[in-house]
PDB file of N, H, CA, C and O in Angstrom:
ATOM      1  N   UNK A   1      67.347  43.421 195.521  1.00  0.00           N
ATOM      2  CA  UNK A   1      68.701  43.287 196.017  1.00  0.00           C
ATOM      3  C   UNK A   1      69.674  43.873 194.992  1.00  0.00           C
ATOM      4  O   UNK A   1      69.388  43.802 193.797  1.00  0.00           O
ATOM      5  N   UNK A   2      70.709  44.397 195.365  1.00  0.00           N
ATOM      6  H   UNK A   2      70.941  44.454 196.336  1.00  0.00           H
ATOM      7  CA  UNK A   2      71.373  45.370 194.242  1.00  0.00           C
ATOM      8  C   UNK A   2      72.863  44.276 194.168  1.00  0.00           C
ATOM      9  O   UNK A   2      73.474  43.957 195.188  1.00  0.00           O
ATOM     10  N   UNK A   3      73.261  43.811 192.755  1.00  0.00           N
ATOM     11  H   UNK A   3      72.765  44.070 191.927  1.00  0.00           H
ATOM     12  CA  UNK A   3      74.125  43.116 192.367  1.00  0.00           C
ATOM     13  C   UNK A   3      75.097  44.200 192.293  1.00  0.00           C
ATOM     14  O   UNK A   3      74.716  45.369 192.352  1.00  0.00           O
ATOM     15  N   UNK A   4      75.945  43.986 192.208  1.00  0.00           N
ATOM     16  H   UNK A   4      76.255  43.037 192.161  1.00  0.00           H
ATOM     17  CA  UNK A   4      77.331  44.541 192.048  1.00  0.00           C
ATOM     18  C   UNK A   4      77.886  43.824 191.027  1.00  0.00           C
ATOM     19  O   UNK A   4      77.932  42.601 190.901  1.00  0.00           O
ATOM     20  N   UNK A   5      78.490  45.066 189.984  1.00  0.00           N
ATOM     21  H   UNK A   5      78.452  46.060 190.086  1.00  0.00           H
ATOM     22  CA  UNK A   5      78.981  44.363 188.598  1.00  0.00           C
ATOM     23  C   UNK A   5      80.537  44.629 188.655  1.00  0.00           C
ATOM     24  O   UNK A   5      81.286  44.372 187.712  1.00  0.00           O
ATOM     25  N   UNK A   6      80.940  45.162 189.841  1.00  0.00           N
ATOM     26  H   UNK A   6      80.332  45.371 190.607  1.00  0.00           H
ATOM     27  CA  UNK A   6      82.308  45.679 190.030  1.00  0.00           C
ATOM     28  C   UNK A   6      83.181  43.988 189.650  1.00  0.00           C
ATOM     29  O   UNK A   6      84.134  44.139 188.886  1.00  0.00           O
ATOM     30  N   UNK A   7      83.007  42.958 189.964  1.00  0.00           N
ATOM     31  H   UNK A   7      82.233  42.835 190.584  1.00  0.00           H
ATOM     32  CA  UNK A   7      83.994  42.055 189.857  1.00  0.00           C
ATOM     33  C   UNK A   7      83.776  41.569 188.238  1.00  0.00           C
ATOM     34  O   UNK A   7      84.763  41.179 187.613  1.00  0.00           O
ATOM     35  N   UNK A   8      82.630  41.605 187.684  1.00  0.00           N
ATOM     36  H   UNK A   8      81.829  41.921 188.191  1.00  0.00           H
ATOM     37  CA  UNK A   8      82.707  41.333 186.408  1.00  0.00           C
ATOM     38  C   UNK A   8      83.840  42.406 185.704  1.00  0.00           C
ATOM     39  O   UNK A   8      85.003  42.138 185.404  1.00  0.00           O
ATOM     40  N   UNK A   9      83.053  43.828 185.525  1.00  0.00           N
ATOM     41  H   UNK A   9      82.108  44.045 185.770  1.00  0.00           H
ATOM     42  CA  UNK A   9      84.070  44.759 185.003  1.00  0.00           C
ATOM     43  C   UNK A   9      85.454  44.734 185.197  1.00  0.00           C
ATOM     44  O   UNK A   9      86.156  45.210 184.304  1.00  0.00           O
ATOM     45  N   UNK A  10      86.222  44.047 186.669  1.00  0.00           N
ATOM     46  H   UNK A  10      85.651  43.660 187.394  1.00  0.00           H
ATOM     47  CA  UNK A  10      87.238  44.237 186.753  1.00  0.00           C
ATOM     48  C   UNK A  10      87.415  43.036 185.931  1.00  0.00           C
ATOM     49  O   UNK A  10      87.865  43.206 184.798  1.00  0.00           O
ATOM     50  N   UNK A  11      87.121  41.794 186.341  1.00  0.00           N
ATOM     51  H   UNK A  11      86.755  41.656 187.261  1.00  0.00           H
ATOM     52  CA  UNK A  11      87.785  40.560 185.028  1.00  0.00           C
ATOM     53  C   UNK A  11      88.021  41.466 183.296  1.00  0.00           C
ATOM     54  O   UNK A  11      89.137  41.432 182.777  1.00  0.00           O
ATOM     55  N   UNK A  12      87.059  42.071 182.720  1.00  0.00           N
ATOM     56  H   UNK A  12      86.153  42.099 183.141  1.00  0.00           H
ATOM     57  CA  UNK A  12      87.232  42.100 181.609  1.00  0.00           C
ATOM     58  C   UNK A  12      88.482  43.298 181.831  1.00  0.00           C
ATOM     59  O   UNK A  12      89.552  42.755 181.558  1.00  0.00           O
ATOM     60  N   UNK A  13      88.656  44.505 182.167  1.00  0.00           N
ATOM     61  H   UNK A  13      87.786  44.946 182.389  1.00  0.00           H
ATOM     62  CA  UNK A  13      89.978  45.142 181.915  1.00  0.00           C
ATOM     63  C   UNK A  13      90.739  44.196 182.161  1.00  0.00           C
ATOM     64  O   UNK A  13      91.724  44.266 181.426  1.00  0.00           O
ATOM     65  N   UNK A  14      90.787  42.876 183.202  1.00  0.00           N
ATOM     66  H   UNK A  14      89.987  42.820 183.799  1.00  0.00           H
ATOM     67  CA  UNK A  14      91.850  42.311 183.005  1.00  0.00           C
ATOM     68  C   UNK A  14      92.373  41.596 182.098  1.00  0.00           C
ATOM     69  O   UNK A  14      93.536  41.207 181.994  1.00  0.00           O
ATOM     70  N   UNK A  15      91.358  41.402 181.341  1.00  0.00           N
ATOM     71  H   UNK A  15      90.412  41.718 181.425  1.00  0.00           H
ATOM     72  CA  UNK A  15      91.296  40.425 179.996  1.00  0.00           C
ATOM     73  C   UNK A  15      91.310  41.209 178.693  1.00  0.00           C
ATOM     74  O   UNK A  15      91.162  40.803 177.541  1.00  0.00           O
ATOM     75  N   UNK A  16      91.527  42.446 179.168  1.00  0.00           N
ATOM     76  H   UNK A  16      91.647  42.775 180.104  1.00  0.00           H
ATOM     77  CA  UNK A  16      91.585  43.723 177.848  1.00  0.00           C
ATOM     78  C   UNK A  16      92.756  42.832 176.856  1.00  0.00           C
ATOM     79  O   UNK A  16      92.169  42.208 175.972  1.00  0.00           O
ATOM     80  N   UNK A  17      93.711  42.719 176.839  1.00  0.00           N
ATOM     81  H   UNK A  17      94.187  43.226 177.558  1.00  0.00           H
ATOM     82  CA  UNK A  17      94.623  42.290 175.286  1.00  0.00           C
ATOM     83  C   UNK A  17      93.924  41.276 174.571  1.00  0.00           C
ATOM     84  O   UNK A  17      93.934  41.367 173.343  1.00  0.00           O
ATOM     85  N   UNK A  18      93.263  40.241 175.153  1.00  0.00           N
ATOM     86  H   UNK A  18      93.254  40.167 176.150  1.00  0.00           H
ATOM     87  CA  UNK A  18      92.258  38.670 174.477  1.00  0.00           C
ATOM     88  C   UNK A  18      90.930  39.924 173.562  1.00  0.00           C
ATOM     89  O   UNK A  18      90.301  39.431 172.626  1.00  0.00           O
ATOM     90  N   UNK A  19      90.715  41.061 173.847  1.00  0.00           N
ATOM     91  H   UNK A  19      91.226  41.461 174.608  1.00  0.00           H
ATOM     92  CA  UNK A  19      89.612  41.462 173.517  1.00  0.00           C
ATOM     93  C   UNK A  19      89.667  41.809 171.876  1.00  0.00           C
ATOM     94  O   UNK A  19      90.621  42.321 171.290  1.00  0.00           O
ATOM     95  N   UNK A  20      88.769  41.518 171.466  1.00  0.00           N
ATOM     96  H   UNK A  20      87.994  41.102 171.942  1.00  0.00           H
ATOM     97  CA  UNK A  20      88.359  42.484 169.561  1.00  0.00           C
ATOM     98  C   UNK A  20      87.663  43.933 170.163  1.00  0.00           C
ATOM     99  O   UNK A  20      87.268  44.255 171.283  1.00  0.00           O
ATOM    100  N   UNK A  21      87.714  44.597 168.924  1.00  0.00           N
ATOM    101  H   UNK A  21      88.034  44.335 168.013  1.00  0.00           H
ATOM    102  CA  UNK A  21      87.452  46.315 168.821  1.00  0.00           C
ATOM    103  C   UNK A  21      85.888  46.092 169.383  1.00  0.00           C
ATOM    104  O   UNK A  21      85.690  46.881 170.307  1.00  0.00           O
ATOM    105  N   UNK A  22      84.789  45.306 169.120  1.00  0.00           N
ATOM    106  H   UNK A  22      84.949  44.666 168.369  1.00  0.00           H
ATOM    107  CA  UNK A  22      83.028  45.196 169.769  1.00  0.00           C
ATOM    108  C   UNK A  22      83.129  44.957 171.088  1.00  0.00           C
ATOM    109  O   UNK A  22      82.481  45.578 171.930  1.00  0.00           O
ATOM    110  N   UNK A  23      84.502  43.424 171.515  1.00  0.00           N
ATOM    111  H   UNK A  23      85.028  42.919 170.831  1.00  0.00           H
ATOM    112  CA  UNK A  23      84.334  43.253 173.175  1.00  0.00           C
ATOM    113  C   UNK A  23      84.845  44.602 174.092  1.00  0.00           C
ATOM    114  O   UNK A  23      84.253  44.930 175.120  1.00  0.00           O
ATOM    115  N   UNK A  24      86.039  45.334 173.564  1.00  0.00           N
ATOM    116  H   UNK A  24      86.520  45.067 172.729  1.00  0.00           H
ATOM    117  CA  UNK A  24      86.347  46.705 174.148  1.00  0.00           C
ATOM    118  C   UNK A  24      85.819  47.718 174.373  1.00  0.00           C
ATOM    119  O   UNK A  24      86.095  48.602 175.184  1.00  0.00           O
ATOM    120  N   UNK A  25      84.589  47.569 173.249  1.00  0.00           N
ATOM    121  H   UNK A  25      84.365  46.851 172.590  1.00  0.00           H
ATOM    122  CA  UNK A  25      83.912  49.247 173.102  1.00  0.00           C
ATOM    123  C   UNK A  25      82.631  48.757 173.770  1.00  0.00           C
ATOM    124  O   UNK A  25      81.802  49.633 174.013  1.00  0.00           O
ATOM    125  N   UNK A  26      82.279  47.281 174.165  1.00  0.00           N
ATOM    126  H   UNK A  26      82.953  46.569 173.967  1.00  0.00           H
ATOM    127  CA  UNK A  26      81.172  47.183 175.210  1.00  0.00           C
ATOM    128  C   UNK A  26      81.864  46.955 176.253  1.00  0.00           C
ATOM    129  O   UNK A  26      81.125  47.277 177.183  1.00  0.00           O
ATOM    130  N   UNK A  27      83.138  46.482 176.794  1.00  0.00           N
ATOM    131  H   UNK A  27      83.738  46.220 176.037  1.00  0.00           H
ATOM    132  CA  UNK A  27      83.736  47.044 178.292  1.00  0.00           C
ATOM    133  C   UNK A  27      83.614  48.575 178.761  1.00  0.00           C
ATOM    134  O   UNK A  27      83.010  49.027 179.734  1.00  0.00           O
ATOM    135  N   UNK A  28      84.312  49.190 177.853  1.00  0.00           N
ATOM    136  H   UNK A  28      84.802  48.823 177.062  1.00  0.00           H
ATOM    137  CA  UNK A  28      83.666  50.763 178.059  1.00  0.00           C
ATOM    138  C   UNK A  28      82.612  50.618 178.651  1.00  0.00           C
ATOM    139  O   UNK A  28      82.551  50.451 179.869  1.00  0.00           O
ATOM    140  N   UNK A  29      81.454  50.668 177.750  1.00  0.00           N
ATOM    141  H   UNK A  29      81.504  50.804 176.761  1.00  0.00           H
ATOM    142  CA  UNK A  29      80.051  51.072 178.168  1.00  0.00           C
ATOM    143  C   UNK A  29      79.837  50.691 179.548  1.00  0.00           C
ATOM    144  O   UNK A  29      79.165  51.478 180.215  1.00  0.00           O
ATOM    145  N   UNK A  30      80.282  49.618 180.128  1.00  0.00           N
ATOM    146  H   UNK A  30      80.828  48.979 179.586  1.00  0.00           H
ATOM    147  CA  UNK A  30      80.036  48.680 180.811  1.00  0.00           C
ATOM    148  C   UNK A  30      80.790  49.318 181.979  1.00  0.00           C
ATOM    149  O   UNK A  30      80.139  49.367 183.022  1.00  0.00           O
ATOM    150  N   UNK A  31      81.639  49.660 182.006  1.00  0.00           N
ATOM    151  H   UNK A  31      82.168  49.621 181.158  1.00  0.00           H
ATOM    152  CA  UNK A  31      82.551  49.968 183.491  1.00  0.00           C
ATOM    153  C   UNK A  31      82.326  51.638 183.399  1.00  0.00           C
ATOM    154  O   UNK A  31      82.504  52.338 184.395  1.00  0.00           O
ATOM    155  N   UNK A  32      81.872  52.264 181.958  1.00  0.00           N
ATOM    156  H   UNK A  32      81.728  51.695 181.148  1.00  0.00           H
ATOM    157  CA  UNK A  32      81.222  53.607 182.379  1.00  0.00           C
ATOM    158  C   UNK A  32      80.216  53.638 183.233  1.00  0.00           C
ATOM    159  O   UNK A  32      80.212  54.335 184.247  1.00  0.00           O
ATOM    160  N   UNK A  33      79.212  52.810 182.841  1.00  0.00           N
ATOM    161  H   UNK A  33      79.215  52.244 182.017  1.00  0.00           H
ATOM    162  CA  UNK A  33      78.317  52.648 183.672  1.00  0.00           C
ATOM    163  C   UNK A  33      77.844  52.146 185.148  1.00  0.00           C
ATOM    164  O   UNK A  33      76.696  52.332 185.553  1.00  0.00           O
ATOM    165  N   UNK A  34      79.058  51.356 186.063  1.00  0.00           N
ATOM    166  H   UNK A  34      79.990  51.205 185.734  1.00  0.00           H
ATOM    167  CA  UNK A  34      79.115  51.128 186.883  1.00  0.00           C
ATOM    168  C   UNK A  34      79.673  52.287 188.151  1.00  0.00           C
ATOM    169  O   UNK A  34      80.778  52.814 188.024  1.00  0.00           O
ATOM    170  N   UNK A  35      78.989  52.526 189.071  1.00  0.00           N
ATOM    171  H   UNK A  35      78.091  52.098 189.173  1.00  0.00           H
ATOM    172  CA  UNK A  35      78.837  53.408 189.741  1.00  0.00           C
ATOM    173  C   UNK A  35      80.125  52.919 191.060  1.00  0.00           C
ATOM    174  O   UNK A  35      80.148  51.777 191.520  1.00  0.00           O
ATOM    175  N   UNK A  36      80.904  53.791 191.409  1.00  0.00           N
ATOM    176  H   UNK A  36      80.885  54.719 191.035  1.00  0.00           H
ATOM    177  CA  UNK A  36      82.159  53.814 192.318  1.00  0.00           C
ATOM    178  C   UNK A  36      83.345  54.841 192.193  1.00  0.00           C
ATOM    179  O   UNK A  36      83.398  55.882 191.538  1.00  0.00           O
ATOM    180  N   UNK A  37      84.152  54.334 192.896  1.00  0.00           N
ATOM    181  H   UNK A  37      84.110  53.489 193.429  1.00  0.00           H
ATOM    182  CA  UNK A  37      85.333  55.099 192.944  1.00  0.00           C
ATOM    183  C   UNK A  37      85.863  54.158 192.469  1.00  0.00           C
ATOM    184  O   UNK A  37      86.682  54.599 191.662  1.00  0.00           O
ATOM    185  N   UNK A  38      85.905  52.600 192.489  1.00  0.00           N
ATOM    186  H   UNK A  38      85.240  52.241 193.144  1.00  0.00           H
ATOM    187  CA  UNK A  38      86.331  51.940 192.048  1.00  0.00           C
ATOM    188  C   UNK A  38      86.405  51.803 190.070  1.00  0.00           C
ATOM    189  O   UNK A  38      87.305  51.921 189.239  1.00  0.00           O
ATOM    190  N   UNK A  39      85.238  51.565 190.030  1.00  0.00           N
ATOM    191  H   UNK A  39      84.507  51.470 190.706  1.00  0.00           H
ATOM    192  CA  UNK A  39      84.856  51.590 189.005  1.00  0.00           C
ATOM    193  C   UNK A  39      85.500  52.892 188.072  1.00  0.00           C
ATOM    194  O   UNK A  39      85.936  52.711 186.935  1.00  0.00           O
ATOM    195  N   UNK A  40      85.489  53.611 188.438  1.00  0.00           N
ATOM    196  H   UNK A  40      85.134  53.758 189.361  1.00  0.00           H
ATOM    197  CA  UNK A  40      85.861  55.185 188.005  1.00  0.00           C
ATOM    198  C   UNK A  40      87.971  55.154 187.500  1.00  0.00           C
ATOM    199  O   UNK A  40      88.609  55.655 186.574  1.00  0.00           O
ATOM    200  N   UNK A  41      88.385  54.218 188.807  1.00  0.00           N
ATOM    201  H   UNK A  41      87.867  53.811 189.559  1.00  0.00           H
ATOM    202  CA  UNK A  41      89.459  54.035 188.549  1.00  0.00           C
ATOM    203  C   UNK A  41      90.084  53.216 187.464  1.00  0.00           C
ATOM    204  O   UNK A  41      91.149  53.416 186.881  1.00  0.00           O
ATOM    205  N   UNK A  42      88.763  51.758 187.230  1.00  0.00           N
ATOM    206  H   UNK A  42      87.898  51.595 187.704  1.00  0.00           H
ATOM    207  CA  UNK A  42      89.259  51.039 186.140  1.00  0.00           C
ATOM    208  C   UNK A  42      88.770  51.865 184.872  1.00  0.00           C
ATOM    209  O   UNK A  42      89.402  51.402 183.922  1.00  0.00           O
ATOM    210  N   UNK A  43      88.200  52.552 184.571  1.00  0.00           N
ATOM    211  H   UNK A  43      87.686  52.927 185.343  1.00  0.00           H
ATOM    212  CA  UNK A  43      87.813  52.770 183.364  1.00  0.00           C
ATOM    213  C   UNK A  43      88.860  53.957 183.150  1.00  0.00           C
ATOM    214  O   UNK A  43      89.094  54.208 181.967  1.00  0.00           O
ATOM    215  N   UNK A  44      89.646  54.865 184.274  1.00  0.00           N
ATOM    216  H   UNK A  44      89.456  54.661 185.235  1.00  0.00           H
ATOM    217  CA  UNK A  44      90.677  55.288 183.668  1.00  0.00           C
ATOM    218  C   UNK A  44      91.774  54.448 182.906  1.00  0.00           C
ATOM    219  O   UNK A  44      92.443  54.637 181.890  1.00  0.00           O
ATOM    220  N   UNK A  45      91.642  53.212 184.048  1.00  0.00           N
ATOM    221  H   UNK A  45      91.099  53.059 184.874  1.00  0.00           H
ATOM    222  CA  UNK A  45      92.720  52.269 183.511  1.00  0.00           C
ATOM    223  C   UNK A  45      92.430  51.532 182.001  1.00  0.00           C
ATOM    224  O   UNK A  45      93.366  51.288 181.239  1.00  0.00           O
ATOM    225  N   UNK A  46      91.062  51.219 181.678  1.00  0.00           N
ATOM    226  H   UNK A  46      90.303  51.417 182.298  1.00  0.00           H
ATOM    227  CA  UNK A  46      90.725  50.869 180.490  1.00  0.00           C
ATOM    228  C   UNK A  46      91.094  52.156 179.545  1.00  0.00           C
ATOM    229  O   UNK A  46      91.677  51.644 178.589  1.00  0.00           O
ATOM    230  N   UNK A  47      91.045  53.592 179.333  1.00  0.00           N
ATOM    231  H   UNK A  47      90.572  54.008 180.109  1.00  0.00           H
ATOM    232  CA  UNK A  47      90.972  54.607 178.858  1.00  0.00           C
ATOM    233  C   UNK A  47      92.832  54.574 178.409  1.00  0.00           C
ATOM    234  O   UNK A  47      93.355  54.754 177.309  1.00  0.00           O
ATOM    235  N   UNK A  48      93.378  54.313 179.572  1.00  0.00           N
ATOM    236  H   UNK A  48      92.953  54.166 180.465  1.00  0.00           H
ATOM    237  CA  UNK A  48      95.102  54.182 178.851  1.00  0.00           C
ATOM    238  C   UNK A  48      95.473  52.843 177.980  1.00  0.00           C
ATOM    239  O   UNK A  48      96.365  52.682 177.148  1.00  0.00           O
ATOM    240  N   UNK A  49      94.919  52.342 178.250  1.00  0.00           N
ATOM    241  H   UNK A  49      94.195  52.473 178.926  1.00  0.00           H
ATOM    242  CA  UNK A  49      95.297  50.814 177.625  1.00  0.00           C
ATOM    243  C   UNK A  49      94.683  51.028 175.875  1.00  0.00           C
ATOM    244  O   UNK A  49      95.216  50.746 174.801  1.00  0.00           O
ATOM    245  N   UNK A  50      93.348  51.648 176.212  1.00  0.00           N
ATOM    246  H   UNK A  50      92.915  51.877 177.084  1.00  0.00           H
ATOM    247  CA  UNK A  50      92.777  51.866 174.856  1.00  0.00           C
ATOM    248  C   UNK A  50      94.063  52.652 173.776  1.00  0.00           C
ATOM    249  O   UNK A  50      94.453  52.317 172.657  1.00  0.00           O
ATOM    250  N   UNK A  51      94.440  53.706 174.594  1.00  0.00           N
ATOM    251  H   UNK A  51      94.123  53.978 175.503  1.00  0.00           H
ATOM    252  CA  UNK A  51      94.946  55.228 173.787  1.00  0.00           C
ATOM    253  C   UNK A  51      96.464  54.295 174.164  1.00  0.00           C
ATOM    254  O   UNK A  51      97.293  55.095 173.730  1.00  0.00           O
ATOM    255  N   UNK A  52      97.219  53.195 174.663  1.00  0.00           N
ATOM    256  H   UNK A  52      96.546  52.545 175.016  1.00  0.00           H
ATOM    257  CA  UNK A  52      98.126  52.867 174.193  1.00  0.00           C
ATOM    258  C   UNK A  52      97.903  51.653 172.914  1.00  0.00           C
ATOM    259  O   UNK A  52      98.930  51.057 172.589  1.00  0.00           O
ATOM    260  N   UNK A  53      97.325  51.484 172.591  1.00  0.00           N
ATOM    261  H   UNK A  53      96.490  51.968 172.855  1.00  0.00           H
ATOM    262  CA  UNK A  53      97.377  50.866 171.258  1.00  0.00           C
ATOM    263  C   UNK A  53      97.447  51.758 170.279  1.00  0.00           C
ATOM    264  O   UNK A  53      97.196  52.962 170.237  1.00  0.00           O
ATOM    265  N   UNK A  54      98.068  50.502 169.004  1.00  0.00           N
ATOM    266  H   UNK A  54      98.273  49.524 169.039  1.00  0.00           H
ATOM    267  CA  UNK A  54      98.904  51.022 167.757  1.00  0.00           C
ATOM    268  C   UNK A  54      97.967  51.812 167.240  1.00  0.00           C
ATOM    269  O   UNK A  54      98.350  52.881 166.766  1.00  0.00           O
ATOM    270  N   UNK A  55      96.403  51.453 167.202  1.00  0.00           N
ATOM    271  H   UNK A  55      96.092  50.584 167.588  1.00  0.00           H
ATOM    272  CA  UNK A  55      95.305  51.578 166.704  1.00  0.00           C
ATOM    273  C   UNK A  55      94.026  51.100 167.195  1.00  0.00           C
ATOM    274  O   UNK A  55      93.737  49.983 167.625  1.00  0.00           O
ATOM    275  N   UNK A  56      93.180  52.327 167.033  1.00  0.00           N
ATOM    276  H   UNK A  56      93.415  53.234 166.685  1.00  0.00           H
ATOM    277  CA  UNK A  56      91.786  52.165 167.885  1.00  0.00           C
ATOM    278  C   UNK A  56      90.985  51.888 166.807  1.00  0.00           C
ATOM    279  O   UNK A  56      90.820  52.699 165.896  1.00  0.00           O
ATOM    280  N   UNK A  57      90.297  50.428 166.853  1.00  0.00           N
ATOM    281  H   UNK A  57      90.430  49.769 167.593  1.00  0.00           H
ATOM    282  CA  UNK A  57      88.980  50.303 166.167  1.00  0.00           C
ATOM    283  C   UNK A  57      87.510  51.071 166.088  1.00  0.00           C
ATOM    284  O   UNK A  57      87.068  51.842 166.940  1.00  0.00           O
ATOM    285  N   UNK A  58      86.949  50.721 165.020  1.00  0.00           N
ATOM    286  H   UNK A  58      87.308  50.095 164.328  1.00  0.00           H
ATOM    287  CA  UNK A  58      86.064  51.688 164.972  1.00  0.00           C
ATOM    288  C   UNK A  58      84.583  51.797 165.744  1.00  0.00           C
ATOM    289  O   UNK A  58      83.919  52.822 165.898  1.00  0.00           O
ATOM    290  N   UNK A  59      84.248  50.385 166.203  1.00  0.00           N
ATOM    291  H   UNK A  59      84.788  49.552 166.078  1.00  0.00           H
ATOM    292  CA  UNK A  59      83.901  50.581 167.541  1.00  0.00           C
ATOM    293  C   UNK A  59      84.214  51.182 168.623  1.00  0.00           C
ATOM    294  O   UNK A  59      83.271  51.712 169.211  1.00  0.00           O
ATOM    295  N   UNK A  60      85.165  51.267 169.050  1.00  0.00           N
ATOM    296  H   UNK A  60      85.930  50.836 168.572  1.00  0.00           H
ATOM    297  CA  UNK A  60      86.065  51.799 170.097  1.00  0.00           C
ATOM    298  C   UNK A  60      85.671  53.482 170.168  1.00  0.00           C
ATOM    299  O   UNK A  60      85.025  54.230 170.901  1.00  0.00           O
ATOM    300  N   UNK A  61      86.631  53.581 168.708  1.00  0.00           N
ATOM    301  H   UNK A  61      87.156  52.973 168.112  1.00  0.00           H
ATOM    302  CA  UNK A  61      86.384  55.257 168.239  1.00  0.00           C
ATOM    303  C   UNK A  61      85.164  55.467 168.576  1.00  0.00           C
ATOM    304  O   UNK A  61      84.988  56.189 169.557  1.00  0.00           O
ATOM    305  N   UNK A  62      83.953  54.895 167.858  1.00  0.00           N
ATOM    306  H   UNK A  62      84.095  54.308 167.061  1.00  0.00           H
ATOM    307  CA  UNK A  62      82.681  55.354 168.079  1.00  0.00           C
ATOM    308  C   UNK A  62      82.132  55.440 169.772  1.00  0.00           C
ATOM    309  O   UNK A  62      81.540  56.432 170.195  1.00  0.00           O
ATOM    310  N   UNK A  63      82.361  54.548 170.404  1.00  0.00           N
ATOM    311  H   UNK A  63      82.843  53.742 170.060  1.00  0.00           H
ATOM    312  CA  UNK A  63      81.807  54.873 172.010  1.00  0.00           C
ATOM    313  C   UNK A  63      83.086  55.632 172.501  1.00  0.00           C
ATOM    314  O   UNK A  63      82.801  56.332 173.472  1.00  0.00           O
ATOM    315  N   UNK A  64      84.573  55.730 172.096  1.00  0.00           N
ATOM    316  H   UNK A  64      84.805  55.161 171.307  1.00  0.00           H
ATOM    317  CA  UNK A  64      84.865  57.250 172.902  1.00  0.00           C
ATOM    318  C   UNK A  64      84.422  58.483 172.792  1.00  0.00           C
ATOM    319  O   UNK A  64      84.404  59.431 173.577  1.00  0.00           O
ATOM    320  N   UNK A  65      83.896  58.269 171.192  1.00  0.00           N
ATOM    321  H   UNK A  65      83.910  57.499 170.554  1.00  0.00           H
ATOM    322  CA  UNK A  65      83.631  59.833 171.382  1.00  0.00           C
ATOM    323  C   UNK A  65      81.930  60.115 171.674  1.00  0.00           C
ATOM    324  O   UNK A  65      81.351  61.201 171.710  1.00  0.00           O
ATOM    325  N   UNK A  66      81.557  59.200 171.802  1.00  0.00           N
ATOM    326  H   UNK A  66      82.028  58.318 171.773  1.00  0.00           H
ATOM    327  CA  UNK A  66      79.870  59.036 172.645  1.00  0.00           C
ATOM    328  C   UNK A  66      80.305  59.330 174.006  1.00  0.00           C
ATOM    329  O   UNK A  66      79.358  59.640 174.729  1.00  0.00           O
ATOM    330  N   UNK A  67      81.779  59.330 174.748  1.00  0.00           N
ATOM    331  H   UNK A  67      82.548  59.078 174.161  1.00  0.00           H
ATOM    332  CA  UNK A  67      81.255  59.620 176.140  1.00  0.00           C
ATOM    333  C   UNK A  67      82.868  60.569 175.872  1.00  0.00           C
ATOM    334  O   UNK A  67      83.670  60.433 176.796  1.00  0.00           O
ATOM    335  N   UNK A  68      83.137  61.107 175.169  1.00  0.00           N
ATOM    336  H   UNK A  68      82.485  61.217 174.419  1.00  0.00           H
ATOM    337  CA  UNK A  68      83.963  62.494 175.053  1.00  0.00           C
ATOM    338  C   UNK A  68      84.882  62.371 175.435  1.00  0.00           C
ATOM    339  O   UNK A  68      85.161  63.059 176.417  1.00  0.00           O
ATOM    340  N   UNK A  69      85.845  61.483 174.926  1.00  0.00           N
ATOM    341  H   UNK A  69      85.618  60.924 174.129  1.00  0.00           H
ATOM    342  CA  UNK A  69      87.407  60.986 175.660  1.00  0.00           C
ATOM    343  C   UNK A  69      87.707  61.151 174.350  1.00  0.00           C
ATOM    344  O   UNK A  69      87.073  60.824 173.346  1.00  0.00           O
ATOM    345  N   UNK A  70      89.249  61.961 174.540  1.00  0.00           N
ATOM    346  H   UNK A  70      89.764  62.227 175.355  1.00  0.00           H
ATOM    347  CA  UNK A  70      89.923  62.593 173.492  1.00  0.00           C
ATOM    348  C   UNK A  70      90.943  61.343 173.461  1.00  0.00           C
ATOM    349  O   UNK A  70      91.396  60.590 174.323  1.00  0.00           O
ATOM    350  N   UNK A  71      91.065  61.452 172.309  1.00  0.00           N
ATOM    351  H   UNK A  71      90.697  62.064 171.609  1.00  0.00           H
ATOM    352  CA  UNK A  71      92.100  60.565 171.182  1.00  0.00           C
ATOM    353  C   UNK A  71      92.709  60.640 169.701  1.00  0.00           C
ATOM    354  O   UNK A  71      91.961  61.057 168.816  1.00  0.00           O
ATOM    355  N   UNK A  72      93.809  60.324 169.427  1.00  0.00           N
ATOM    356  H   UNK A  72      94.416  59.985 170.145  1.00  0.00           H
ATOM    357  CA  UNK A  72      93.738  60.865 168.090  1.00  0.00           C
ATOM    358  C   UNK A  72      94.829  60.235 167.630  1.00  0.00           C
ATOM    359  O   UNK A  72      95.892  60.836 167.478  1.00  0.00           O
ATOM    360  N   UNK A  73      94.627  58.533 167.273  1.00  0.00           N
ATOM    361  H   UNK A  73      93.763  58.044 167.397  1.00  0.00           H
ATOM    362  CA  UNK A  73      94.951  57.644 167.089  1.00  0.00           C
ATOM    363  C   UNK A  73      94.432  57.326 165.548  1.00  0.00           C
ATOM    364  O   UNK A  73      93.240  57.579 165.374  1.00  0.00           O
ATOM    365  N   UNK A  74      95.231  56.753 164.283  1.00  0.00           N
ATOM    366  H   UNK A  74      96.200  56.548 164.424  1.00  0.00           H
ATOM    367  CA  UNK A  74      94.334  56.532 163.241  1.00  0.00           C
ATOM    368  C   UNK A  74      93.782  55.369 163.109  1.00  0.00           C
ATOM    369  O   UNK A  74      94.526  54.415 163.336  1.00  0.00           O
ATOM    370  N   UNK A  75      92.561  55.111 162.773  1.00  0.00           N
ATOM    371  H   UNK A  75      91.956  55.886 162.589  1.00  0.00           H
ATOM    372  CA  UNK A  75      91.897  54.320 162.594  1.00  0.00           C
ATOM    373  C   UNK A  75      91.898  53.117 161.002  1.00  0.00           C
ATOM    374  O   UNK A  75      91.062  52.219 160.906  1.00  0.00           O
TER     375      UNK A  75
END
C-alpha cells in the first residue's frame, strides 16, 4: 500500500522557523524526495524561506548544494 508523506512534509515547512540548521537540511531531503506537484511546490516554498534567512547553516549549505540550489548567503 503506498503511504503518502505529503501531509507530514507539509507540517514541517510549516514548522520551518521552530527548526535548527540538521531539522531543515533533513526537511529538504525529505520534501525533495517526495514525488508531486504538490510536493514540488513546497520545497520551492522551503527553498525561499531557506535563502530568506540572515544565514544558512552548514547543514543546510551542505544539502543545497548536494541537490544544486544556488545561494550565496554567508555562513
Amino acid at each position: 500500500e503506498h503511504v503518502s508523506f505529503l501531509p507530514i512534509v507539509k507540517a514541517g515547512v510549516a514548522a520551518f522557523d521552530s527548526m535548527d540548521d540538521e531539522d531543515i537540511a533533513t526537511l529538504f531531503d525529505a520534501v525533495d524526495s517526495t514525488p508531486g506537484a504538490e510536493a514540488e511546490r513546497l520545497l520551492e516554498e522551503l527553498k525561499q524561506k531557506i535563502l530568506a534567512q540572515p544565514t544558512i547553516g552548514p547543514e543546510t549549505a551542505e544539502t543545497l548544494e548536494r541537490h544544486n540550489t544556488e545561494y550565496d548567503k554567508a555562513l
